[in-house]
Backbone as JSON, one array per atom type, in Angstrom:
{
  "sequence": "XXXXXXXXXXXXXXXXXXXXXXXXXXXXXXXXXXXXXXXXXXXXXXXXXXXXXXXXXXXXXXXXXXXXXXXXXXXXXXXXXXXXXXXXXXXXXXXXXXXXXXX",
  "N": [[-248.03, -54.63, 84.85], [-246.14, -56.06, 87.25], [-244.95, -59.74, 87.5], [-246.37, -62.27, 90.12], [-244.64, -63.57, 92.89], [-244.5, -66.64, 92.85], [-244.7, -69.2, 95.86], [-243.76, -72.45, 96.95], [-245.4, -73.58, 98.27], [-247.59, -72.41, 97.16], [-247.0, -72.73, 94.29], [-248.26, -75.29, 94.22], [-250.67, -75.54, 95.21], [-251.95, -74.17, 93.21], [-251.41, -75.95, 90.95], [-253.27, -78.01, 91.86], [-255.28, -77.16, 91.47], [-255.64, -77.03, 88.95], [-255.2, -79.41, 88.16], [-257.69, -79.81, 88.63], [-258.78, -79.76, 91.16], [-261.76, -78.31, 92.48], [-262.33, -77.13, 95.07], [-262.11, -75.85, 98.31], [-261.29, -78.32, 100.37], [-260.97, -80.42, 98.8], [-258.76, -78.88, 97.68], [-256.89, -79.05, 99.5], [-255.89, -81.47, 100.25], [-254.87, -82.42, 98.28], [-252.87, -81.17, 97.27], [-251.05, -81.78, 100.34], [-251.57, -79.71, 102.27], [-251.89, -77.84, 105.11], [-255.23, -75.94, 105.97], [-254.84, -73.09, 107.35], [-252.84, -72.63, 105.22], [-253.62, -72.88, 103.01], [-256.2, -71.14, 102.53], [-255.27, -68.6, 102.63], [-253.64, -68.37, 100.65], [-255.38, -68.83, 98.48], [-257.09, -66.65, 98.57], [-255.27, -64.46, 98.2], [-254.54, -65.33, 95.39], [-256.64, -65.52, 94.11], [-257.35, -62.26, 94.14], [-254.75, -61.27, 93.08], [-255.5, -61.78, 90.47], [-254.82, -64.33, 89.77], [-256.35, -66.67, 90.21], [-260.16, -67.56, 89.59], [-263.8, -67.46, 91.34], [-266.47, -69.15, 92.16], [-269.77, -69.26, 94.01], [-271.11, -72.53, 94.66], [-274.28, -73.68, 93.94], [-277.02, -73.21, 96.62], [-278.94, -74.82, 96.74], [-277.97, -77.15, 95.33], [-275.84, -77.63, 97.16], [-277.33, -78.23, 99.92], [-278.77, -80.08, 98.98], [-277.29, -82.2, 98.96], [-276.34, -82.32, 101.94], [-274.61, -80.41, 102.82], [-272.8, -77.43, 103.41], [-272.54, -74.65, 101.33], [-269.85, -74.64, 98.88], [-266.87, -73.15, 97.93], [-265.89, -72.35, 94.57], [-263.18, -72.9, 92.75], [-260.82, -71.96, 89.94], [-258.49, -71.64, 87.44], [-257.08, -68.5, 85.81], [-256.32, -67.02, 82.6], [-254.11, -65.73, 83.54], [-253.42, -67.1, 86.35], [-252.55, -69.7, 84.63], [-250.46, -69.43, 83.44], [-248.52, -68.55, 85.35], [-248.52, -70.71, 87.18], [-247.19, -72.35, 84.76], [-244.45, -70.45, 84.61], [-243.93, -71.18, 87.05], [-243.02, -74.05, 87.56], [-241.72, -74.77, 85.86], [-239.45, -72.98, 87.07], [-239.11, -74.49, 89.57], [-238.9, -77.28, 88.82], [-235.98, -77.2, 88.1], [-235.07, -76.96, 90.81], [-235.44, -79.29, 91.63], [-233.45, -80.47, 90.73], [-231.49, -80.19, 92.31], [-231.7, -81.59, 94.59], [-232.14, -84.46, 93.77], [-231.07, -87.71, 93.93], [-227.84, -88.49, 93.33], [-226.42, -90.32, 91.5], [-228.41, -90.03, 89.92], [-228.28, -87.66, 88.67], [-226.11, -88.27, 86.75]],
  "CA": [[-248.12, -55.25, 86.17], [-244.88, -57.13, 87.42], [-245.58, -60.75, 87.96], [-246.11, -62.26, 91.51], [-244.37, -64.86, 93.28], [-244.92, -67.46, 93.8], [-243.85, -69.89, 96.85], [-243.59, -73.35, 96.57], [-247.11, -74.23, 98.46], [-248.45, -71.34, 96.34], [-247.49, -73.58, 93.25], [-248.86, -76.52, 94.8], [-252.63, -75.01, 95.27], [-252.44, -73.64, 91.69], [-251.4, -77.29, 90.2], [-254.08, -79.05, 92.8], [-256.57, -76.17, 90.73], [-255.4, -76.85, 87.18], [-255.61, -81.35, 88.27], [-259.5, -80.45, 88.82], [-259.14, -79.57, 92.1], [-262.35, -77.21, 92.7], [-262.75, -76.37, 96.3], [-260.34, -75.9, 99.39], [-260.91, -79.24, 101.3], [-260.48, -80.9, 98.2], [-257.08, -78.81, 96.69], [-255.89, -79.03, 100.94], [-255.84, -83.08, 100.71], [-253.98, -83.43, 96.87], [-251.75, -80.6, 97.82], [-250.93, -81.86, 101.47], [-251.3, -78.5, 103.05], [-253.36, -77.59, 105.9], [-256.05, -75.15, 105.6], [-253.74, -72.04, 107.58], [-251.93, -72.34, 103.93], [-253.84, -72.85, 101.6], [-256.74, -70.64, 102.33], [-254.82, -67.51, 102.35], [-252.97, -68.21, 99.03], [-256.25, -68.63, 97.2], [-257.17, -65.64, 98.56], [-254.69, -63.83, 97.98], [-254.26, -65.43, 94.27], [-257.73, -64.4, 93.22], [-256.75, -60.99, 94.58], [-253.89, -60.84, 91.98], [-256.12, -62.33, 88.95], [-254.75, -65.79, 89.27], [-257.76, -67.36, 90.19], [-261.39, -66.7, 90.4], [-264.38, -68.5, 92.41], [-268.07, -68.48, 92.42], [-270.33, -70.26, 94.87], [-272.3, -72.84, 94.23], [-275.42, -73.21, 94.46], [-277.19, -73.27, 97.15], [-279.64, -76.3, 96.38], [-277.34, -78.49, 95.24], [-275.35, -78.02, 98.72], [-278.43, -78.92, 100.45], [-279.19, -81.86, 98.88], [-275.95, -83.08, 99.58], [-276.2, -82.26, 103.32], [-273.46, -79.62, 103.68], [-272.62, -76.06, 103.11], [-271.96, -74.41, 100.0], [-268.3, -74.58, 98.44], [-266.58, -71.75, 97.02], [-265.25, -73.11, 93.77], [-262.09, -71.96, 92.36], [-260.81, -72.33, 88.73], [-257.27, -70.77, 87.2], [-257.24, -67.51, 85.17], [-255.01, -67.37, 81.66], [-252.95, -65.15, 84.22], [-252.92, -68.18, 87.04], [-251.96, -70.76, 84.18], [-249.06, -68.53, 82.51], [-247.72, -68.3, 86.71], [-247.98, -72.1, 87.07], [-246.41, -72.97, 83.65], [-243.88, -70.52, 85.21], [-243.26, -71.56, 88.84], [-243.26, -75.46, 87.12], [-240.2, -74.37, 85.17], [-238.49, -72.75, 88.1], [-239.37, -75.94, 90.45], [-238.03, -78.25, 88.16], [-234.58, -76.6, 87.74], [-234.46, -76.72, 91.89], [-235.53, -80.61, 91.47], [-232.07, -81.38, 90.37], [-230.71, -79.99, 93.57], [-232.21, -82.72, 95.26], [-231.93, -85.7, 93.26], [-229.45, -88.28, 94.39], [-226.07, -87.7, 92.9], [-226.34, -91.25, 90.55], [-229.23, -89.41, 88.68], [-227.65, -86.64, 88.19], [-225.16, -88.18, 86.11]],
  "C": [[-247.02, -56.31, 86.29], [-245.87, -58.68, 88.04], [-245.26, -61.37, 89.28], [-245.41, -63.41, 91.42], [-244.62, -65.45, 93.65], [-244.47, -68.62, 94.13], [-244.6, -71.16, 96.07], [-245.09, -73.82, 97.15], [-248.33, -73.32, 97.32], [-248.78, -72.48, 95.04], [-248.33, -74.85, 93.16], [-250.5, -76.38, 94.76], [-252.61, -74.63, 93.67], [-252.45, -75.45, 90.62], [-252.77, -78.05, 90.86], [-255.55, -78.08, 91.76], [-256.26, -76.59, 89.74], [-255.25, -78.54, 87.29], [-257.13, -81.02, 88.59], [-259.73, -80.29, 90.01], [-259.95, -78.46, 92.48], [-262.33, -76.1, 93.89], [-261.68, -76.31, 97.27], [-260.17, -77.14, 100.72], [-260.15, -80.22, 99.86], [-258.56, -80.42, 97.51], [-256.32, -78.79, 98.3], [-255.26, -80.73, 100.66], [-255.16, -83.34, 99.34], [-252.71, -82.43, 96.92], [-251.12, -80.88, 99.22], [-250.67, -80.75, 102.25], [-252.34, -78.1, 103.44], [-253.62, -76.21, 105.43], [-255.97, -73.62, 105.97], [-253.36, -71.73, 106.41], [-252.81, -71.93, 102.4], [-255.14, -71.69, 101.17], [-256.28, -69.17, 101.83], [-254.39, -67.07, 101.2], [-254.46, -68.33, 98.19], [-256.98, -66.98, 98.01], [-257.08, -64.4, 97.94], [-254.26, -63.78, 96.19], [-255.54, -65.2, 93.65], [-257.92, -62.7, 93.34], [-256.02, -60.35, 93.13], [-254.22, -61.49, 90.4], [-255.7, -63.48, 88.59], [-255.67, -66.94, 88.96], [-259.03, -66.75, 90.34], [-262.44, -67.84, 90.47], [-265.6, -68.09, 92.03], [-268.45, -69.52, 93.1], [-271.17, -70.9, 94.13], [-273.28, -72.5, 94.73], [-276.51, -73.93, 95.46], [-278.38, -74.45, 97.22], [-279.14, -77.14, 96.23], [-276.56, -78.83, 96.47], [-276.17, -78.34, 99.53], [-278.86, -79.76, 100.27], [-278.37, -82.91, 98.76], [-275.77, -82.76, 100.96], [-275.72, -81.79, 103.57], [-273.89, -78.18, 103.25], [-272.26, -75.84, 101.82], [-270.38, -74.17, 99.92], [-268.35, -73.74, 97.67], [-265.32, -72.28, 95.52], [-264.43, -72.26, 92.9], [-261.67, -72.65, 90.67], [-259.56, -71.0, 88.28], [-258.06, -69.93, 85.81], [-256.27, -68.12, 83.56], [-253.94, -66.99, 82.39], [-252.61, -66.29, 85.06], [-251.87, -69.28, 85.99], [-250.86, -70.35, 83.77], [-248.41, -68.58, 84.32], [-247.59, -69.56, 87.04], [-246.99, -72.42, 86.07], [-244.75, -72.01, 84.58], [-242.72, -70.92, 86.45], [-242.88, -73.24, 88.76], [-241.67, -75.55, 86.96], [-239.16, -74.28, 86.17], [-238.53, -73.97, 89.27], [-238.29, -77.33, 89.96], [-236.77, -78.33, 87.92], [-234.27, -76.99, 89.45], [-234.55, -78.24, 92.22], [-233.77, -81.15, 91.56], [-231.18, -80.91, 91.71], [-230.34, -81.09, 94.24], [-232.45, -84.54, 94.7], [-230.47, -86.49, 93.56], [-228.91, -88.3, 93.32], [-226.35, -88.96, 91.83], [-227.07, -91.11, 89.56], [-229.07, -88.21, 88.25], [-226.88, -86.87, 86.81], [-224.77, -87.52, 84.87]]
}
C-alpha cells in the first residue's frame, strides 16, 4: 500500500492527536482549523488506517450535560505518517525563516 499524503492541515490534526488531543472540538482549537477541515481529514485518515475512534460512553456524556464525543487516537500507521510529514515540514520551515537565521 503506497503511503498517503499528507497536507499541511492534515499534519496539523494528526500532531493535535498525538499532543492528547482526543476529540474534534478539542484537536479544531490546538490545531486552529475550523471544523469544514478538520472533520473530513479525520475521516478520511481513519479511512486510510491512520487513525481510529470509538465513542464514548454514553453515561459519562450525560453526566456531563452534552453529547457523546467520538474519540480519536493515532495508529502505528498514523504515527510513522506524522514522524514523516514532521520531517518534510521542517525542511519547508527553512524557506520561511528570516534570512539572518538562516545563516
Amino acid at each position: 500500500m503506497s503511503q498517503p499524503r499528507i497536507t499541511y492541515p492534515g499534519a496539523c490534526v494528526l500532531q493535535a492527536v498525538a499532543r492528547g488531543c482526543r476529540y474534534g472540538f478539542d484537536i479544531m482549537d490546538f490545531a486552529g482549523l475550523p471544523s469544514g477541515t478538520v472533520y473530513p481529514i479525520l475521516r478520511r485518515y481513519e479511512a486510510l488506517g491512520l487513525l481510529r475512534s470509538d465513542w464514548e460512553e454514553t453515561d459519562n456524556a450525560h453526566a456531563k450535560g452534552r453529547p457523546r464525543r467520538r474519540n480519536y487516537e493515532l495508529t502505528l500507521d498514523g504515527e510513522a505518517a506524522l514522524q514523516r510529514a514532521a520531517e518534510r515540514f521542517a525542511l519547508h520551515q527553512r524557506i520561511f525563516a528570516p534570512e539572518e537565521a538562516q545563516g
